[in-house]
N, C-alpha and C positions, 0 to 999 in steps of 0.2 A: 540179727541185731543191726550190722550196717544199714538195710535198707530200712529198717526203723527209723533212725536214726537220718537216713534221704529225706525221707515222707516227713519226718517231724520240721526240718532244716528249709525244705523248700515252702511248706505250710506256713512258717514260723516268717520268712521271707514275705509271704502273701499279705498275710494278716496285717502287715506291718504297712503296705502299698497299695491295698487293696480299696482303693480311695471308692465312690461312687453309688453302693448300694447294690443287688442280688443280682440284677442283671448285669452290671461291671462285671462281677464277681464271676459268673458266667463263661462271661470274654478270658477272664485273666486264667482261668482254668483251661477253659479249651486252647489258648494258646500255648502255656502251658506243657499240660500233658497229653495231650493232640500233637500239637506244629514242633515241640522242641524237643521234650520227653522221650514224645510217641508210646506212653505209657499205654496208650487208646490209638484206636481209629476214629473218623468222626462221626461212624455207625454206632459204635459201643460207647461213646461219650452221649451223643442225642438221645439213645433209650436209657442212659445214666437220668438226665435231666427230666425226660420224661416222667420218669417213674415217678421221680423228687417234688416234681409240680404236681403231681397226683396226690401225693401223701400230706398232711397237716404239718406244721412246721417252719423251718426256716431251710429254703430251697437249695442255698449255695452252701451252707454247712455241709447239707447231707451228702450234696454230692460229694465234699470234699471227703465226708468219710466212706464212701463207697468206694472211692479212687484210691485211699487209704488202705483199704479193706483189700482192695484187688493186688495192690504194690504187697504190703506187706502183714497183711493177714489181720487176725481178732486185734491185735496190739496198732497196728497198723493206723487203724480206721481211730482209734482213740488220740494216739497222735498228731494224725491229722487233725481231728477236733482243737487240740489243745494250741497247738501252733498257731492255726487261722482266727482261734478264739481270744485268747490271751490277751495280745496286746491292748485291743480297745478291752478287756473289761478291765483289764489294772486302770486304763485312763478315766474309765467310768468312775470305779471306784474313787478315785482321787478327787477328780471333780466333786462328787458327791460328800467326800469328805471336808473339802474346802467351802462349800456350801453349807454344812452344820456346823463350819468353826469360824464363817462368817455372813451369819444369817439375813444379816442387811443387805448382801445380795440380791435375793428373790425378792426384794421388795423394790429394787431399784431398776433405774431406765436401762439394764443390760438384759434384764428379765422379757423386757418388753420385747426386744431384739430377738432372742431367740423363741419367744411365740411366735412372732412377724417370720422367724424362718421355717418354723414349726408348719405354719398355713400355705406357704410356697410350695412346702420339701411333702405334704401332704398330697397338694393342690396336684403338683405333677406326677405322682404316685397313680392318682385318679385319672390321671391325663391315658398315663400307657394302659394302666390296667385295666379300666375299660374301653380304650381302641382296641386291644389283643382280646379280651374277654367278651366283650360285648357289641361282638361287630353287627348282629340284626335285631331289628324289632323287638324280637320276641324276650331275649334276653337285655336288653334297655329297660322295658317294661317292668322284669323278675326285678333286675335290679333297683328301681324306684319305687318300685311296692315295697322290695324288703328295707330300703330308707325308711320311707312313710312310715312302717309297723315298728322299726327299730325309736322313731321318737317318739308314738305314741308307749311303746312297751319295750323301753330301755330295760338293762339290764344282762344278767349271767344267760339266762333260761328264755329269756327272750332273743337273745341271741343264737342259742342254741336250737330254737326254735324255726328261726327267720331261716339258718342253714338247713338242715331237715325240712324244712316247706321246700328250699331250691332244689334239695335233692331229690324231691317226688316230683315238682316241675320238669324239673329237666329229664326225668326219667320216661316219665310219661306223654309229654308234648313238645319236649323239643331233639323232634325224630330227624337231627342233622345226620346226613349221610355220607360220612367217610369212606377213605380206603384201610382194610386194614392193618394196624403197624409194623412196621417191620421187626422179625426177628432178630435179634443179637447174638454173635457166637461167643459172648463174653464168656469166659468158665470161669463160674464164681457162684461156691457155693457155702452157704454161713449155716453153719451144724445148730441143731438148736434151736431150728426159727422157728417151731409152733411154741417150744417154750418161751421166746419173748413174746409173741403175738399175745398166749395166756396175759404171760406177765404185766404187758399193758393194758388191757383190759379190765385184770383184777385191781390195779392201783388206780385207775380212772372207778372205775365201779363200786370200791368200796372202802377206799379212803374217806368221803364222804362220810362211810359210814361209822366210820373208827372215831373222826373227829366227832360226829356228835357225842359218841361215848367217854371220849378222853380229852379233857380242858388239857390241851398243850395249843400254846402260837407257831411252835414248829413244827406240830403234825398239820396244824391249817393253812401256816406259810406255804407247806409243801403241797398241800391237796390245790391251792388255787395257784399255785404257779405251773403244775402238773396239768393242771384242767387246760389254764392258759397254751402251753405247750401242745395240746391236746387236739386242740378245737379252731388253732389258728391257719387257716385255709390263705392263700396270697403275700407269705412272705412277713417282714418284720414289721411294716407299716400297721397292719390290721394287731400288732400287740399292743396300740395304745388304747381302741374303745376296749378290749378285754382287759389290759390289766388297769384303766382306771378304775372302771368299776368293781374288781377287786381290791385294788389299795387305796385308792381314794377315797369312796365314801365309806369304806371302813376304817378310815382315818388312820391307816400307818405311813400315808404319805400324802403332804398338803398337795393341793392342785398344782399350786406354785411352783413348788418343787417340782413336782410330774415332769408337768410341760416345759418348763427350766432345762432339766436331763434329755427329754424328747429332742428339744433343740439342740443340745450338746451333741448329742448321740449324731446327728447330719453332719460335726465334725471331725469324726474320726472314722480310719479303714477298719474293716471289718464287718463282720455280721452286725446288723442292727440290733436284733438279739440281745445281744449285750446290753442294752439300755436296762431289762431286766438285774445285771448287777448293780446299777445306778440305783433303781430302783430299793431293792433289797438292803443298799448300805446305807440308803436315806431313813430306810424304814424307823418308827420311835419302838419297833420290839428288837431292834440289835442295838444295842452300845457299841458292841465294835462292829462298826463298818465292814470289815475287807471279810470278814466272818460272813454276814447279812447275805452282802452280795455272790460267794462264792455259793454257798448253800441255795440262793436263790435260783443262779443261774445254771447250777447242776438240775436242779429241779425242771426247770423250762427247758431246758436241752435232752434230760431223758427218755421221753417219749420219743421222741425223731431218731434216738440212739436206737431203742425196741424196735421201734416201727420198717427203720433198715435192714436191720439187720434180720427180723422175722419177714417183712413182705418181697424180699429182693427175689426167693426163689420162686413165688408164685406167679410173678409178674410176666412170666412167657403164656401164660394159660389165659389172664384174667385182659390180659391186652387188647385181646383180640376181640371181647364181647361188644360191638355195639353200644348193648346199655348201659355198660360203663362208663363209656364216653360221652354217652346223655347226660348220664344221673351227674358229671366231673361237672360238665357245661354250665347245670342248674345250680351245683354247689360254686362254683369261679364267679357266677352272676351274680350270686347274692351275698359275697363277698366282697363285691363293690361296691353294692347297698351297705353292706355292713361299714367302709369303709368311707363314704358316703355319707353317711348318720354321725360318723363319729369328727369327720371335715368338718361340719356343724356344729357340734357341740361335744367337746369344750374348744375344740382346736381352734376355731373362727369367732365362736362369739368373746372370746377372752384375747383375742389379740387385737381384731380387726377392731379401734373402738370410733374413729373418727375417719374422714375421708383422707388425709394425709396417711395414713394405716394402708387404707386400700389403695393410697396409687403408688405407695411403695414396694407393697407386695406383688400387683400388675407391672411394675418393672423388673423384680425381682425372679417373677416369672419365667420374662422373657427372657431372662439372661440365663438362668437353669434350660429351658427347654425347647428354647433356639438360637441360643447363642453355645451352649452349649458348656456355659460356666461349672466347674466343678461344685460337688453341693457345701464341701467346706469353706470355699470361696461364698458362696451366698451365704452362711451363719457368720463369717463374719462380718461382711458388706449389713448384715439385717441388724449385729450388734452396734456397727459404728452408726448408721444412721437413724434405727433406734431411738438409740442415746440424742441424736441430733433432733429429733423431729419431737423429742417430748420434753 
């Protein structure tokens, strides 16, 4: 129980400071429980991360529940979740709340402001992840075709598709030749993991199927935040083309709104993630908000909770293959396409509307990605001049 109770205390700490986005988050960790802790070495923290960035999800969560998981067992790993998670979504939630109980907001020039940060905090997203992702040709290319196909054949399954094509690209043609990873003598072992592996599986595979048989919004809430959860490959950025085109053009949440929270979300520490409670307590099938959102965000979170906790023992076997490391390369590629498509549309074409838009956002830029401005310093700088510029 004390060291529950560490893990919950130092999480809870984080979440709260944890200013910057997944690769902050990163930092804030390995110094952390690396440099101060010493919970880890920096062998068994780097194949922590690794594995994280292989799996679908949100990168800096997982690790925290894996470190979770190591400190202080099954309970462990949950408290860590809840601590790092917490904070921003209560903030979400309230935002979101202050937004349906004053709707002339999203119609007004603060809205503007944080689209105009939405296109920045996007824009540099695109910046790292494809210098890290897409250092040659080959994968440049994966990536701009999967754009291209993602605006001609928007959508859940066209998505689902564009990743699936990367994955067979990268598998078969992009023959990058590494060394192989290094082993971890981390001991750590989570009882149980072909049962979640199942377990994720059958809720991705056949929730589908239940909803078509059973008129409930909260068996559908939960099958498309699951999916979302499911399928989002690069971290919290790539959860706005998935979940708009879940909750948007199924009209549980105006664009307005959306991209309103989107922008919010670059204000607060934490997992980006959490925009998904934003999301959920906006939605028009909950009246009560803090309801909407917590149900929401449990949903998009349990995948990466199975996925942990079943894939972590396999991961000394499967490491080593070669084609694994193809087929990751193919899927990372065309998740910057994916991310890419969605830069485009709505995120650009709904903010950027006049050329004063765009030489705000070119400075806004430069201050996020070499000057090296914090990103809740740019949503605010984007709402006060915003407001000024229209």
């Amino acid at each position: 129980m004390k060291r529950i109770i560490e893990v919950f205390l130092i999480f809870l700490r984080l979440g709260l400071t944890s200013f910057g986005g997944p690769i902050a988050h990163l930092a804030y960790f390995q110094d952390e429980f690396v440099n101060r802790k010493q919970w880890l070495d920096e062998k068994q923290y780097a194949e922590i991360v690794t594995l994280c960035q292989f799996l679908p999800g949100p990168a800096s969560s997982q690790v925290g529940m894996v470190i979770g998981k190591i400190r202080a067992g099954f309970f462990g790993s949950i408290v860590a979740w809840i601590g790092f998670t917490f904070p921003s979504t209560i903030l979400m939630i309230l935002f979101a709340l202050g937004v349906s109980k004053f709707p002339q907001f999203i119609s007004s020039n603060l809205l503007h402001g944080c689209k105009l940060a939405a296109v920045v905090v996007v824009a540099h997203a695109l910046w790292q992840m494809g210098s890290k992702l897409c250092p040659d040709r080959e994968r440049i290319s994966l990536t701009i075709i999967s754009a291209a196909l993602l605006i001609f054949f928007h959508g859940v399954w066209g998505q689902i598709l564009v990743i699936l094509f990367g994955a067979i690209i990268g598998k078969f043609f992009l023959k990058e030749t590494k060394d192989p990873l290094d082993s971890s003598e981390t001991k750590i072992q989570f009882q149980n993991s072909i049962f979640y592996l199942i377990l994720f599986f059958c809720i991705l595979i056949f929730f589908p199927v239940l909803v078509g048989l059973l008129d409930s919004d909260s068996l559908r809430i939960f099958d498309s935040y699951y999916r979302v959860g499911s399928l989002v490959f690069g971290g919290g950025h790539v959860v706005l083309p998935l979940l708009q085109e879940e909750v948007v053009s199924t009209g549980w949440v105006s664009e307005e709104t959306f991209l309103a929270g989107y922008g919010a979300v670059q204000a607060v520490p934490g997992p980006l993630f959490t925009f998904v409670a934003f999301s959920g307590a906006s939605s028009t099938l909950y009246p009560n908000g803090w309801i909407g959102g917590i149900f929401c965000l449990a949903a998009v979170f349990l995948p990466s909770f199975l996925l942990i906790h079943g894939a972590y023992p396999y991961w000394e076997k499967i490491k080593q293959y070669q084609s694994i490391q193809n087929t990751m390369n193919g899927i990372n590629a065309s998740v910057v396409g994916l991310l890419l498509a969605a830069f485009y549309n709505p995120v650009w074409t709904s903010a950027i509307l006049n050329p004063k838009d765009f030489a705000l956002a070119l400075i806004l830029f430069l201050l996020l990605a070499f000057w090296k401005i914090p990103s809740w310093c740019i949503v605010l700088l984007s709402m006060i001049f915003g407001i000024y510029l229209t």
